[in-house]
C-alpha positions as CSV (number, residue, x, y, z in Angstrom):
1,X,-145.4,-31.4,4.8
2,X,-143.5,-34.4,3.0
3,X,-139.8,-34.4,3.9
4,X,-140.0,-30.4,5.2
5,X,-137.5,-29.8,8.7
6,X,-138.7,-27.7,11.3
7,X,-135.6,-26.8,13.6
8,X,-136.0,-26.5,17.4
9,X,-133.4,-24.2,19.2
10,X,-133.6,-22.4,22.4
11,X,-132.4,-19.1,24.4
12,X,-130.7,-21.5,26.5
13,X,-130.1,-24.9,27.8
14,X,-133.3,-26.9,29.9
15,X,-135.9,-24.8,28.4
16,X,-137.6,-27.7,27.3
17,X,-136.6,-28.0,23.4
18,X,-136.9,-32.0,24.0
19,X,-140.2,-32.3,25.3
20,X,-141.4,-29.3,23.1
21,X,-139.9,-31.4,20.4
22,X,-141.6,-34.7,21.2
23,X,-144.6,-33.1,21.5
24,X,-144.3,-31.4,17.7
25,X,-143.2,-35.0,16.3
26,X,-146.8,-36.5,18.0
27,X,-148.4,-33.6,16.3
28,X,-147.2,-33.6,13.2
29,X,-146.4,-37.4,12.9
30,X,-142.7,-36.6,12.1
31,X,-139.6,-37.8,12.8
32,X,-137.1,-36.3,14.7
33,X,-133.3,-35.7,14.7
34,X,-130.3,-34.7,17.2
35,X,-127.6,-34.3,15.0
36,X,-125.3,-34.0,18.1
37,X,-125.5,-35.7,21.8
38,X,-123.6,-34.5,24.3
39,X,-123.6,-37.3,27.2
40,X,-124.7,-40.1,27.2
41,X,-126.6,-40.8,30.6
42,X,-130.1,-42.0,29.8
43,X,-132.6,-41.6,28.8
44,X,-131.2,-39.9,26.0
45,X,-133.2,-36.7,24.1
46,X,-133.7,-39.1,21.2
47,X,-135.5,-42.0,23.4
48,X,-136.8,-39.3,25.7
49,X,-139.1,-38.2,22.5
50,X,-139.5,-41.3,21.3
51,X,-141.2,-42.5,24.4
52,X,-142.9,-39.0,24.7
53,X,-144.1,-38.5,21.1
54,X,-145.2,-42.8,20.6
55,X,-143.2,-42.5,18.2
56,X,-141.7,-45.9,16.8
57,X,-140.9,-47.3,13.3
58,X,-137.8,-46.0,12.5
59,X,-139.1,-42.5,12.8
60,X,-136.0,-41.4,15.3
61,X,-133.2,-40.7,13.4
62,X,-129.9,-41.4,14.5
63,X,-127.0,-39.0,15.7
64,X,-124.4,-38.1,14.0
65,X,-122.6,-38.0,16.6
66,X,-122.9,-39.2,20.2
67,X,-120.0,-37.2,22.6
68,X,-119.5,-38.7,26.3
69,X,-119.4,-35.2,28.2
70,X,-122.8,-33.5,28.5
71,X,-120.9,-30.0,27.7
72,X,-121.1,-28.3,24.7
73,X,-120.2,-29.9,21.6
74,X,-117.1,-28.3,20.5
75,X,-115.6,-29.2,23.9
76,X,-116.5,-32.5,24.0
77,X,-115.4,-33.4,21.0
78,X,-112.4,-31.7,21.7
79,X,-112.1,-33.7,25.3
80,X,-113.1,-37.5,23.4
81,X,-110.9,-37.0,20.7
82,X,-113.5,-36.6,17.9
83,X,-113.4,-34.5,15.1
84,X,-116.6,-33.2,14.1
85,X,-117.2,-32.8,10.0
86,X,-120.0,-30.2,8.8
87,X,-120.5,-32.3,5.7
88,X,-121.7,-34.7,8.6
89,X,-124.4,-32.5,9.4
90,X,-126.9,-32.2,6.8
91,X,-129.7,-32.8,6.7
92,X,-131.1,-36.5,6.8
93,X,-133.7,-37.3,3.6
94,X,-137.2,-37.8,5.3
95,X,-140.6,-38.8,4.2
96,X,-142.1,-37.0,7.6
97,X,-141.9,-33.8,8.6
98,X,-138.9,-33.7,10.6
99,X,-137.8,-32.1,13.8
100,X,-134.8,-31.0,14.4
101,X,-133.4,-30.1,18.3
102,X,-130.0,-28.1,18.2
103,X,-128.6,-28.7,21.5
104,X,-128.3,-26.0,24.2
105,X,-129.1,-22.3,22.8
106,X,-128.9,-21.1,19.1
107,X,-125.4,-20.1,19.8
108,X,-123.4,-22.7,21.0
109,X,-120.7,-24.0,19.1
110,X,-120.6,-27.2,17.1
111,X,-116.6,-26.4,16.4
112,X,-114.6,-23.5,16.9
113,X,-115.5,-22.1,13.4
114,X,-119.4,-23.2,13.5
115,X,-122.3,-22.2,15.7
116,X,-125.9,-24.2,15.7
117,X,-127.2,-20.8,14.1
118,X,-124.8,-20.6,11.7
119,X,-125.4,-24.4,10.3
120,X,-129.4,-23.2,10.6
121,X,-128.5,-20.6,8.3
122,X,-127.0,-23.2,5.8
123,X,-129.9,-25.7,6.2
124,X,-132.6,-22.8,5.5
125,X,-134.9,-24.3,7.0
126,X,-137.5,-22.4,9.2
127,X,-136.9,-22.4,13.5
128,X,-139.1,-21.8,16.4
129,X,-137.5,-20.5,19.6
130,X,-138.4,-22.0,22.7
131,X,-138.1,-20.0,25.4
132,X,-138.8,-19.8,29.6
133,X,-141.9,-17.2,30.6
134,X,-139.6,-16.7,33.6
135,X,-137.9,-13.7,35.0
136,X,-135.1,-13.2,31.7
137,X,-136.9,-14.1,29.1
138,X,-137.4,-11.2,27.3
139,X,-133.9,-10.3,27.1
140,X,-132.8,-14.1,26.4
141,X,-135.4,-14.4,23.8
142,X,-134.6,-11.2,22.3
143,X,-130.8,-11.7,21.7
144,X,-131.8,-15.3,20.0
145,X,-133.9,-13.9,17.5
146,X,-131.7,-11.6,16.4
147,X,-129.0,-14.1,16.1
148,X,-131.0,-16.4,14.0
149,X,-132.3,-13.3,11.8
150,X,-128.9,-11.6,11.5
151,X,-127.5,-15.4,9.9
152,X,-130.8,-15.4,7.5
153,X,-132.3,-17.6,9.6
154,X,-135.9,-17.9,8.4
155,X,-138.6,-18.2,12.1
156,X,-141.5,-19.7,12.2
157,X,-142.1,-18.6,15.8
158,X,-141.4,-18.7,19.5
159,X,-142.8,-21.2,21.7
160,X,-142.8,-20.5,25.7
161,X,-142.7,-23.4,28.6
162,X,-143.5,-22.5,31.7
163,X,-146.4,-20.7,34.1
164,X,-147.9,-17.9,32.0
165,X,-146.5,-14.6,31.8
166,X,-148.4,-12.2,29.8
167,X,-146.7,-9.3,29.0
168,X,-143.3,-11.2,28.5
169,X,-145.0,-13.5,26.0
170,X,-146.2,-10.3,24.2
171,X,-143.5,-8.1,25.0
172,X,-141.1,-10.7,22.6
173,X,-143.5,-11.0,20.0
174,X,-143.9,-7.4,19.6
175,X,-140.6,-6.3,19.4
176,X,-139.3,-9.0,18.0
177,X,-141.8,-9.2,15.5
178,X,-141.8,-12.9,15.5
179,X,-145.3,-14.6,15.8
180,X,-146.2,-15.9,19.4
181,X,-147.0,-19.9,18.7
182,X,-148.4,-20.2,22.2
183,X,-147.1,-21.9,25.8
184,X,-146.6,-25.0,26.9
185,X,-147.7,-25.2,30.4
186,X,-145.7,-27.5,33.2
187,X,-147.3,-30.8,33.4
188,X,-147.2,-32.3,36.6
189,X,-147.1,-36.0,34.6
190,X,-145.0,-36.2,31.4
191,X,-146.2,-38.8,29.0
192,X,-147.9,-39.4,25.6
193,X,-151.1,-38.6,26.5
194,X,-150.4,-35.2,28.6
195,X,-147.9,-33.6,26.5
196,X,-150.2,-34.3,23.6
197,X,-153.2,-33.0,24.8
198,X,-151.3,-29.9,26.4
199,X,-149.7,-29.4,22.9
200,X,-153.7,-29.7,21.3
201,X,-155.0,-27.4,24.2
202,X,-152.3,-24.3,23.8
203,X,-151.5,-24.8,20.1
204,X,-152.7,-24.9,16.5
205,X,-150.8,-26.5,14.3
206,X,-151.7,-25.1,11.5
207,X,-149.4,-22.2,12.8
208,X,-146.4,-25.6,11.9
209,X,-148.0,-26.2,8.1
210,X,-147.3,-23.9,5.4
């Protein structure tokens, strides 16, 4: 696992790629990495997982860039005056496994030449979808994973959030033939302990080893 990046995208923004994240870093003892933060009100998604995940000792990794406007990226760049370089974006050396949360879905764009799935594509590394069990999801999920696959995007899997919802979960994994890692269920107390139990109770994570 030495140094190997596991991205985190979504269907869509609020799914719970931050908390899904933090609760992969505990898991895994990685580090994590937001290459892009759009606003700045906190706590921010990086001390939002490091609180979440315990994770301290340098294993956050900063931004490479940190936009006022919580909109997406190319916009607020656009807005702050900030011109956003690809060679900017690659991937950070690591001696953890690190996670890596795009922000928003898998199709939001960076600039107005770059998506997030199209800078997956060039990292090659593998992603996991995390995606709602609510009313949507199949179609949502669906689109994603055929964006990511049409770039060459390898996938490790889809992760859900939410209540469970049986046939959607299997409904996505079957026809998108991507494996179903399991659900994180909605915790009525977010912290270190919860998440990583929940995370212990509803996955393996051998399914994030290979």
């Amino acid at each position: 696992m030495t140094g190997r990046a596991i991205i985190v995208t979504g269907t869509d923004t609020n799914v719970g790629k931050t908390v899904f994240s933090a609760a992969l870093v505990q898991a895994l003892g990685g580090a994590y990495w937001k290459p892009i933060q759009c606003g700045l009100a906190p706590p921010l998604d990086s001390e939002r997982v490091a609180a979440l995940a315990a994770a301290g000792g340098g294993r956050i990794v900063p931004e490479a860039y940190r936009l006022q406007l919580p909109r997406s990226p190319h916009f607020a760049a656009e807005q702050e005056g900030v011109t956003i370089d690809p060679e900017q974006l690659s991937l950070p050396p690591s001696d953890l496994p690190l996670i890596v949360e795009g922000a928003g879905g898998a199709l939001v764009p960076i600039t107005r030449r770059l998506l997030f799935a199209d800078l997956f594509a060039l990292w090659q590394a593998p992603a996991i979808v995390v995606a709602r069990t609510r009313l949507g999801t199949i179609s949502h999920s669906l689109m994603t994973i055929e964006a990511l696959r049409a770039r060459g995007v390898p996938l490790l899997g889809v992760a859900f959030v939410g209540d469970p919802e049986e046939d959607s979960e299997a409904t996505i994994a079957e026809i998108g033939q991507v494996k179903r890692l399991g659900r994180l269920p909605v915790l009525h107390q977010v912290d270190a302990v919860s998440l990583g139990a929940a995370f212990a109770a509803h996955f393996r994570t051998d399914d994030f080893i290979r």
